[in-house]
N, C-alpha and C positions, 0 to 999 in steps of 0.2 A: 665644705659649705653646702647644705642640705636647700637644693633650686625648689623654685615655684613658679605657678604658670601663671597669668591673669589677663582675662580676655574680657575688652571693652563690651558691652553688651548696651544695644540700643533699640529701644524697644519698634522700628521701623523697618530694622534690619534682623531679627528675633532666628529666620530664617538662616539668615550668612553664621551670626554666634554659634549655631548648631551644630552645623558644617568645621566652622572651624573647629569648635572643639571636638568634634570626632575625630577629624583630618589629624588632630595632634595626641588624642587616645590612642588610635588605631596603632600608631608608629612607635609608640614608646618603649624602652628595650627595659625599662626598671618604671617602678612607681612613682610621677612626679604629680604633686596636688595640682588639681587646675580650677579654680574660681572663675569668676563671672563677676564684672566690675559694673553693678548696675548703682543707677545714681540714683533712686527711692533709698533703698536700701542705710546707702552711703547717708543722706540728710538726716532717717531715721535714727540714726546712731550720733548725729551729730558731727560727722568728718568734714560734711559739705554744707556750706550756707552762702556759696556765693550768689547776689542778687540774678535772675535771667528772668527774661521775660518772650513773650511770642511776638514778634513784630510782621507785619504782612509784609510780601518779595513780589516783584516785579514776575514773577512764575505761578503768583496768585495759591502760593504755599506758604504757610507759617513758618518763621524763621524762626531757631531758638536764640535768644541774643544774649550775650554775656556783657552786663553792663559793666564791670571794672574795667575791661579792656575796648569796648565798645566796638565791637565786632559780633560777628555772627557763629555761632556752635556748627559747627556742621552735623557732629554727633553729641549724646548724650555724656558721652566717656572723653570729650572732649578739655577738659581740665583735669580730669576725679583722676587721672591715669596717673599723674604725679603724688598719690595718695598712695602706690603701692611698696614703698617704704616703712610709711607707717603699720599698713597691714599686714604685708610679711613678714617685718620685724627684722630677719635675719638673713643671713644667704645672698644667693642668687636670686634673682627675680627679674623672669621674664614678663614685662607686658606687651602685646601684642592688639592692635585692631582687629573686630570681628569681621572686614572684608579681604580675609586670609581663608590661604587654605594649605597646610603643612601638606610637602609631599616628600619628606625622609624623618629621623626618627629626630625629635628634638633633644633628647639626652644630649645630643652629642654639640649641642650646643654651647651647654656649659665647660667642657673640655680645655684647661689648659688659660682657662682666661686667668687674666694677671689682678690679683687681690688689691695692687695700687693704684688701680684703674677703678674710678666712682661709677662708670656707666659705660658699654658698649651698642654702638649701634651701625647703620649702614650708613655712611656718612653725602646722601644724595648731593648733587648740585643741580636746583631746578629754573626753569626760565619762565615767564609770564606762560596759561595757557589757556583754556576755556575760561569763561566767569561762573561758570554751574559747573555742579556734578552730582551725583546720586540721583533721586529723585526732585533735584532743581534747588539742591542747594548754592546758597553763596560760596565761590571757591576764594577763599583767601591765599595772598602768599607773602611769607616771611624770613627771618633769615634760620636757615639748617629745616627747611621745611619738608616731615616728613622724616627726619632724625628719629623723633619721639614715638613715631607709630609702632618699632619692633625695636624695643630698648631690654637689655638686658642690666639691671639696676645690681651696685653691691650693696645691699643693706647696711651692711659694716660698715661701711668709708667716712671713717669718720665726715667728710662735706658733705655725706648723706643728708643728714643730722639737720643743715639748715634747712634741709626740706620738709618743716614743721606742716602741721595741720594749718598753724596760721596763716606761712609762708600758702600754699596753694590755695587757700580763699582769699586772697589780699593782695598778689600779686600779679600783674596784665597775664594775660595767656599767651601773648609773644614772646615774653620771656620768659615766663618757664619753658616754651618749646627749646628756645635756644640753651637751653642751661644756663640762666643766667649766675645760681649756685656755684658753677665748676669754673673750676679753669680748664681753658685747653687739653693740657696733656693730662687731664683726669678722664677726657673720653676718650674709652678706644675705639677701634673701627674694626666692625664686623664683615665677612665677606657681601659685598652683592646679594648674590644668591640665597644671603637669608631673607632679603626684603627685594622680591623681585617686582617692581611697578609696571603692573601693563600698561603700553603703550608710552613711556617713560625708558627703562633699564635696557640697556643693550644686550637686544634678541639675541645673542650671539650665549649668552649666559645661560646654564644651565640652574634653574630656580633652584631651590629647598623650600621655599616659602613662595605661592603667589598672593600679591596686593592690588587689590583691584581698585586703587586709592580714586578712582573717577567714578567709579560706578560699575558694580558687578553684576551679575547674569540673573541675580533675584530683583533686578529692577526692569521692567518692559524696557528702559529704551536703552539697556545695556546684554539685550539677551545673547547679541552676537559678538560678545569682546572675547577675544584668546583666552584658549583652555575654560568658555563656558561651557561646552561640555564635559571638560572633565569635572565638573564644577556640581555638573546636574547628576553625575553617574557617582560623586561622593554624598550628596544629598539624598539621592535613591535608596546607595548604602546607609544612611546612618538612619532614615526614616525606616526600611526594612527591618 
């Protein structure tokens, strides 16, 4: 099964996209394609038309608001990520959020994973915490929240399949995170370490992946969160 990469890309955060996808060029042992999951793109082609609009936040920043499920986007790739079935068609298919940054070779990601399994990911259990994050976004929380940021999709599965174009413009954004499509034992669970959450995952864990899922080092008021400087010494490299 021939993998593919595909990293959220949002136009506030242009900086972090960059990063990651060097951070997961740099590392890779064979050729894997890597995209950019930007939502202009997506509308123009007709994959995406779910209503959103900018509503003003108590942080006196425009929210993006996704009206079917009447909640707030924190990011642009915030729904469209469940479009990458459609897109890759086949295989393995990694999506990932652009506030990553790979620090081993992702090939080896796909290693070994089980073909009767729809989707793998790092199976968090999170608790109430801040109400913002990023640049003063609304932090929402739901159930398997943060499952869907570093999912590794089979295209094939067959329960894939009900993950239609229609299905992701029509259906709340709560439940696609949760895989409302799957059963249970159609997700596996990926180590920790591929989706290492600062300030969240247990320091004691040696990453493969960090997620700076509160706010990374290319936002002033997250300049001093863990591993931001390795963060600014991979940004160095990929701008050089």
């Amino acid at each position: 099964m021939e993998p593919s990469i595909w990293i959220g890309y949002d136009s506030r955060e242009a900086e972090a996209f960059s990063v990651a996808r060097a951070s997961v060029r740099e590392r890779l042992s064979m050729p894997i394609p890597i995209s950019g999951l930007v939502l202009r793109s997506l509308r123009n082609r007709g994959l995406y038309h779910r209503p959103t609009e900018l509503r003003p936040s108590a942080a006196d920043k425009p929210v993006l608001w996704d009206v079917i499920s009447d909640a707030p986007m924190a990011t642009e790739f915030a729904i469209s990520r469940f479009l990458v079935p459609t897109l890759a068609k086949r295989g393995w298919a990694l999506f990932m959020d652009c506030d990553m940054m790979a620090l081993t070779n992702f090939a080896r990601l796909f290693d070994g994973l089980d073909r009767s399994k729809a989707v793998y990911c790092v199976k968090h259990k999170h608790s109430a915490g801040p109400k913002t994050k990023m640049d003063g976004q609304l932090q929402t929380f739901y159930v398997r929240k943060n499952w869907s940021s570093f999912m590794v999709l089979n295209c094939d599965h067959p329960s894939n399949k009900l993950l239609t174009v229609e299905a992701v413009n029509t259906l709340p954004g709560r439940d696609l995170h949760r895989f409302c499509w799957l059963r249970d034992d159609e997700i596996g669970e990926l180590d920790p370490a591929w989706n290492f959450l600062v300030g969240h995952s247990d320091p004691s864990i040696q990453p493969k992946n960090i997620h700076w899922t509160n706010g990374g080092p290319w936002f002033r008021e997250y300049e001093d969160v863990p591993y931001a400087e390795e963060w600014r010494n991979a940004r160095d490299k990929a701008v050089a």
